[in-house]
C-alpha positions in Angstrom: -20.2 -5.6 -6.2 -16.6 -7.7 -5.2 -14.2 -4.7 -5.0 -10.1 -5.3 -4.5 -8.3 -2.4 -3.2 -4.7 -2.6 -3.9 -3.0 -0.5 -1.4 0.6 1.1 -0.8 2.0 3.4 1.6 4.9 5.0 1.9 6.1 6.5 4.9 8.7 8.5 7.3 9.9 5.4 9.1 8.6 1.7 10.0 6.6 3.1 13.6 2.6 4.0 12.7 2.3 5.5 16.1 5.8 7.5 15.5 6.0 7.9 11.8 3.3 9.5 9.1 2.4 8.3 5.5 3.8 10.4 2.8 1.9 8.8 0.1 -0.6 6.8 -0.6 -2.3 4.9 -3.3 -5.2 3.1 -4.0 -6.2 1.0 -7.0 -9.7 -0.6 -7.2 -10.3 -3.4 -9.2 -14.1 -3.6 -9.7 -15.9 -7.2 -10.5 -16.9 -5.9 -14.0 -13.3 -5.3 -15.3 -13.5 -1.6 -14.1 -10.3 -0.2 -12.5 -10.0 2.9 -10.6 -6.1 4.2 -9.8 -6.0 7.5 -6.7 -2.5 8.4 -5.3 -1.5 10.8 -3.6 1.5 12.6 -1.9 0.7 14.1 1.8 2.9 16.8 3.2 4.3 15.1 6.7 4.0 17.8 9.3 6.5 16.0 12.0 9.9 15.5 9.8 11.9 16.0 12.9 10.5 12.5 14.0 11.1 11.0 10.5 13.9 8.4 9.6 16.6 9.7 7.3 16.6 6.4 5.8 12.9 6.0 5.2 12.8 9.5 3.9 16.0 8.5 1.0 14.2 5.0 0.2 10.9 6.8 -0.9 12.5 9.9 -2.6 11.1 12.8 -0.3 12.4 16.3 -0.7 10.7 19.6 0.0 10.3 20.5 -3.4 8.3 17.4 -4.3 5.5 17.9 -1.5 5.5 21.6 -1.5 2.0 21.3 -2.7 0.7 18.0 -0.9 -2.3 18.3 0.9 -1.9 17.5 4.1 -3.8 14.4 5.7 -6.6 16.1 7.4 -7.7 16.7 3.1 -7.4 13.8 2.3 -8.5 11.4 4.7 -12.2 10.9 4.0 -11.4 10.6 0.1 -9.1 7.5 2.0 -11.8 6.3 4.3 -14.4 6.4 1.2 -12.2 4.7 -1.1 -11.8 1.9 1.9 -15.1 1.3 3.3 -15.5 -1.6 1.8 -14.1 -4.6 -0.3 -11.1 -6.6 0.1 -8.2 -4.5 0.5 -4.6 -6.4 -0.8 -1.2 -5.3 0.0 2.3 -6.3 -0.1 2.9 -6.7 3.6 -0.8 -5.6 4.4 -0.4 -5.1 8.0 1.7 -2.4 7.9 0.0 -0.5 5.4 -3.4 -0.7 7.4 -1.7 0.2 10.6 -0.7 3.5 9.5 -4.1 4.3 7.3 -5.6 3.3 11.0 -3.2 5.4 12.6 -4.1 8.3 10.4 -7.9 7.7 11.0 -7.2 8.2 14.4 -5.0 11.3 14.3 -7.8 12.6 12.1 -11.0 11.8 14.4 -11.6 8.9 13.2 -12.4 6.0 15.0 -11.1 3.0 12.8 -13.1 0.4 14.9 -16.5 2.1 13.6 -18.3 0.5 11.6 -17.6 3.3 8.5 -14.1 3.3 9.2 -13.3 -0.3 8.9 -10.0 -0.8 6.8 -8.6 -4.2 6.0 -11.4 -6.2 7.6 -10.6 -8.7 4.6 -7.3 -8.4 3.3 -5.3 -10.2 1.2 -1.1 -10.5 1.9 0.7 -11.0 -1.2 3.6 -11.2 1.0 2.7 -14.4 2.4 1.2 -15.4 -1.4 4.8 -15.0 -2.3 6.5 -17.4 0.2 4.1 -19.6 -0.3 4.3 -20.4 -4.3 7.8 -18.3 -4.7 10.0 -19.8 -1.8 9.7 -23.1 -3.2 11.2 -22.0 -6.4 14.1 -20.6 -5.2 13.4 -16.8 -4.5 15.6 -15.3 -1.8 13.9 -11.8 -0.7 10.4 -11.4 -0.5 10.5 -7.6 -0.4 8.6 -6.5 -3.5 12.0 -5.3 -4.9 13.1 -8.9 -4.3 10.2 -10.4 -6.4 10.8 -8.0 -8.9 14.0 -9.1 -9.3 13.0 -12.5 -9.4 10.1 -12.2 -11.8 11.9 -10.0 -14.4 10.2 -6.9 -13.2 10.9 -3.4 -14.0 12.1 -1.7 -10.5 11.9 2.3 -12.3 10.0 3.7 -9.9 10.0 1.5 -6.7 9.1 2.8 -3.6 6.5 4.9 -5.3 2.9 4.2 -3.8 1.3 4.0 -7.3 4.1 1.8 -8.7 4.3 -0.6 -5.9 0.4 -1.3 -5.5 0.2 -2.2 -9.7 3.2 -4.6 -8.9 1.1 -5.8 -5.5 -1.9 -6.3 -8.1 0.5 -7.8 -10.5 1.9 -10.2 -8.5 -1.3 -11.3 -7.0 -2.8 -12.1 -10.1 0.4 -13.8 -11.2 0.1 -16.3 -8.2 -3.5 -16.8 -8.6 -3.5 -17.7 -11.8 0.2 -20.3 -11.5 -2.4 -21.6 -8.5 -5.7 -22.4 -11.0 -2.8 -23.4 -13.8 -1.7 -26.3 -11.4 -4.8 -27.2 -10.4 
């Protein structure tokens, strides 16, 4: 069965090899109509390493992760969800670096076979600059198209919010696409 995994990460700075993810979500759009939504926070165990500024933009504070698991518990429920399908994201790249990171700082060997992330991925990043540019928008951070589209921003920078946006926006520019066919 055709699966879509819309993905988000947020994280403690831009580095995968430096930085860790904080939270993550996952929302699987099956090909009968079913969807499937999983987030979750992780408690980062190097902070010292993290960047102030990533750490402001996606609203960590102690009290918030206090009861995060950390990633070691939740990193097969991550590699399960994965394992197969086309995973989407807003900048796709740099989410499935640091989910690969993570594999390996769990034991996981993201070349394997099992552990395979992103083999087919979608970037609505570069779905946006190619039907959104030509209209005019300026920023294609997804708080840029949000802007541009109308979109609610309550809640940016949350993993859940921003992968129903990625899904959102990536059925908005598939279907514009058929409609000019």
């Amino acid at each position: 069965m055709r699966m879509l995994h819309f993905i988000d990460t947020e994280t403690t700075g831009l580095d995968c090899t430096k930085h860790e993810i904080i939270e993550i979500a996952i929302v699987t759009e099956y090909g009968d109509g079913r969807v499937d939504k999983w987030c979750t926070k992780i408690k980062p165990v190097r902070l010292l390493e993290a960047s102030p500024r990533a750490l402001e933009i996606n609203g960590y504070n102690d009290a918030d992760w206090s009861d995060a698991p950390l990633l070691p518990q939740v990193i097969e429920t991550i590699r399960e969800k994965l394992k197969d399908g086309i995973v989407v994201g807003h900048n796709v790249p740099f989410d499935v670096g640091f989910i690969r990171e993570s594999y390996k700082r769990c034991g996981l060997d993201p070349s394997a076979k099992l552990n395979r992330v992103g083999k087919y991925r979608v970037d609505t990043m570069t779905l946006a600059h190619e039907h959104l540019h030509p209209m005019g928008i300026v920023s294609l951070s997804l708080d840029g198209i949000r802007t541009f589209c109308g979109w609610s921003k309550k809640d940016s920078h949350t993993a859940l919010k921003d992968a129903l946006d990625c899904r959102r926006l990536y059925w908005s520019l598939l279907r514009r696409h058929w409609s000019q066919s």
